[in-house]
Residue, then its C-alpha position, 0 to 999 in steps of 0.5 A: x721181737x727182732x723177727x716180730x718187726x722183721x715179718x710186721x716190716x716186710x714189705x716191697x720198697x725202694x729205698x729213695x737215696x734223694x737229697x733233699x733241697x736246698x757242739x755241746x759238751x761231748x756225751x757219746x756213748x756206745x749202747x750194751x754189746x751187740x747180740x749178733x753177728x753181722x753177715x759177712x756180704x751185702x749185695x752191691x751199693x745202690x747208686x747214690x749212697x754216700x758214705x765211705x765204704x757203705x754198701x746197700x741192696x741194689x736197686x730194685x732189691x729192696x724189702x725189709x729184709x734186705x734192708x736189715x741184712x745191708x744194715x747189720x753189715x754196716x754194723x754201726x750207727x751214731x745218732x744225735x738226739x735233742x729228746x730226753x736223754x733217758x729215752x735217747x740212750x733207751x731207744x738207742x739200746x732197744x734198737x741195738x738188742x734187736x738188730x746188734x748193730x753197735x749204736x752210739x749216741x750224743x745228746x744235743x739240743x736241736x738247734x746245736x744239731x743244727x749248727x753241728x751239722x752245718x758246719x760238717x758240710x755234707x759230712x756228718x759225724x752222726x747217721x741219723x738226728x732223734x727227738x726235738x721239736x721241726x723247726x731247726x730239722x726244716x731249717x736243714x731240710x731247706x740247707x740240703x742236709x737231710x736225706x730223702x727217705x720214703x719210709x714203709x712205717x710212715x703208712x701209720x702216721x694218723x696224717x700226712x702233716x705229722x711229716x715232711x713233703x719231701x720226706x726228709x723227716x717223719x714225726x713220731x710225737x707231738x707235745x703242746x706249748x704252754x706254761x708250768x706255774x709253782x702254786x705253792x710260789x705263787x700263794x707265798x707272792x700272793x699272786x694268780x696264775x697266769x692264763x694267756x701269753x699277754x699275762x706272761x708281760x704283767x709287771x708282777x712276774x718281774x724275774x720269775x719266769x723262764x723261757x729257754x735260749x733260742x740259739x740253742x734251743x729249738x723250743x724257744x724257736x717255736x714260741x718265736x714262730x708262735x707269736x709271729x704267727x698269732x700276732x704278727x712279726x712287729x707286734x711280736x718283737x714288741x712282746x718279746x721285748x716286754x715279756x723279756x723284762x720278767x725272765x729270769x733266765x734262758x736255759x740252754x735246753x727247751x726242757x730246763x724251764x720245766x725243771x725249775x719250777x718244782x723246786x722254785x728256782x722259777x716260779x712260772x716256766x714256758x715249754x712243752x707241757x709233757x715236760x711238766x707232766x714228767x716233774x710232775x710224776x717225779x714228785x712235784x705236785x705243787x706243778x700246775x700245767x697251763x694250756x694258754x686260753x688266747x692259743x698256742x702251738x705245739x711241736x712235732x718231735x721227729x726223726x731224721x736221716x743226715x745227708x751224707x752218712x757213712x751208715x746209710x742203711x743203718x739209718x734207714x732201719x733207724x727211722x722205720x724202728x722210730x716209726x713202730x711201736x717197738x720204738x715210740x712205745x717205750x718211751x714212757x719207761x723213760x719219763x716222756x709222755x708226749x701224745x704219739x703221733x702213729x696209729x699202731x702206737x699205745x698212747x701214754x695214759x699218763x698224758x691222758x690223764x692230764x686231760x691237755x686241750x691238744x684242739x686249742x692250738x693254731x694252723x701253725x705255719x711249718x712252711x713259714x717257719x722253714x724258710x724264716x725261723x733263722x731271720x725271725x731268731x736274728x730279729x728276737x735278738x735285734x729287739x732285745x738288744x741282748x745277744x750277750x746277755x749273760x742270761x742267755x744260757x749256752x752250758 
């Protein structure tokens, strides 16, 4: 498989070094021993590399392959990922078993990436950042803490706006918004599903809802945004701060909503609908998977370089790896279902089968969001009034 990738990949290229404008409970683990040794010399460090002791193929060097050889010299590589940590720790060990670079991994959630990496200052403890939803990767794009990086794989993404203008981050999956309702809860309470956001605010559903913490979380960022951007920045305040009256709990991560619901710890959880689809499958047939009739919005879950990495070339081999097949198309042996976003990818039948209504979705503003989702986060709170709410889960 590894020489498969090596002749699909090689291809001229200039490995753009450019950095772009401007904790969790600790998890890391090291993936199955390398299979291979690394050579012993790389060519000289292109200029502009950061990272202690990295060397990297001159400029000018540069294809695929001399990508690989610099990457395997490194050795090793960290990556943060906010995905599912099933199918964190399964790309991390395919990309070690095709490369035998030693990879370890830490799972956090976006928002937590964030901050993580902003207070490390140009320092960061981990290469590359995987999986979650944009919102927080543009938040460090516009602090400067994503590496530019013009990937030979992004000639397969189905549009250029499924990855960032000045590539500091590429996508790789797209899941919808929406909610996930217990049928058998809402039979026992006597009471319909809910069809639109408004529904979400009915006096009925008092303490059954979930929606995940938007300090921590990138996906409760995206339902801020979301609801900015359909109704405006005050109406919005003035719903969040009615729906706020029929949550139950914050969860830490995007995906906890959706792990509620089946075993009836809530009865209705807002978040990404292939999380639903995942429960589903386990077991959870009393899930019924809503696409909000009044509009929504969906996350481009993506892949990114740290600006400052000690593997830089180890990174770069990272995002072409994420943006192929022998990456994305493993993904459901993990339980991720997200529709994919690369033309040579096999899209998962198991999220076709659901038939989700991926056209009724807003222009969503990314560009808005970059430059506002940190406001818009201090506004939410602002309107509750409940920053220390002790709902809002942070373990």
């Amino acid at each position: 498989m590894r020489k498969n990738l090596a002749l699909l990949l090689a291809c001229s290229m200039m490995l753009g070094l450019t950095a772009c404008g401007g904790g969790g409970t600790e998890t890391t683990a090291a993936a199955t021993e390398a299979a291979t040794q690394a050579p012993a010399e790389t060519p000289a460090a292109a200029e502009g590399d950061k990272g202690e002791g990295a060397e990297a193929p001159a400029e000018g060097a540069g294809d695929m392959e001399a990508l690989i050889e610099a990457a395997k010299a490194e050795g090793e590589l960290t990556v943060y990922g906010s995905c599912e940590e099933e199918y964190l720790s399964l790309a991390c060990k395919n990309f070690e078993d095709l490369y035998g670079i030693k990879t370890k991994f830490q799972r956090l959630s976006t928002s937590e990436v964030y901050t993580k990496i902003s207070e490390e200052a140009g320092k960061p403890s981990a290469d590359v950042w995987f999986g979650g939803t944009t919102d927080p990767y543009n938040e460090a794009v516009a602090d400067g803490l994503l590496m530019e990086y013009e990937a030979v794989n992004a000639k397969n993404l189905i549009s250029e706006d499924y990855k960032d203008p000045t590539n500091c981050w590429y996508g790789i999956y797209k899941g919808i918004l929406g909610f996930m309702v217990n049928t058998e809860e809402l039979e026992r309470l006597n009471l319909e599903a809910p069809k639109t956001w408004d529904d979400l605010t009915k006096e009925e559903y008092k303490g059954l809802i979930m929606l995940s913490n938007p300090n921590t979380a990138g996906t409760a960022k995206l339902v801020i945004n979301t609801m900015i951007q359909m109704r405006g920045h005050d109406d919005a305040m003035e719903y969040f701060k009615k729906l706020d009256q029929n949550i139950n709990q914050y969860t830490k991560s995007g995906s906890g909503p959706s792990k509620m619901v089946g075993p009836g710890e809530c009865v209705i959880g807002i978040g990404f609908l292939h999380d639903g689809i995942y429960q589903i499958l386990q077991g959870y047939d009393n899930i019924e998977l809503i696409v909000p009739e009044d509009g929504t919005s969906f996350e481009v879950g993506a892949t990114a370089i740290f600006n400052g990495c000690t593997h830089p070339n180890a990174a770069k081999l990272w995002i072409e790896y994420a943006l192929s097949p022998e990456c994305v198309d493993h993904a459901k042996e993990a339980g991720s279902y997200q529709f994919l976003v690369l033309s040579n990818a096999a899209q998962p039948e198991e999220a076709a089968r659901f038939g989700l209504d991926m056209n009724n979705t807003i222009d969503y503003d990314f560009e808005d969001a970059k430059e506002n989702s940190a406001k818009y986060v201090e506004d939410f709170f602002n309107a509750l009034g409940s920053a220390n709410d002790s709902r809002f889960m942070t373990e």
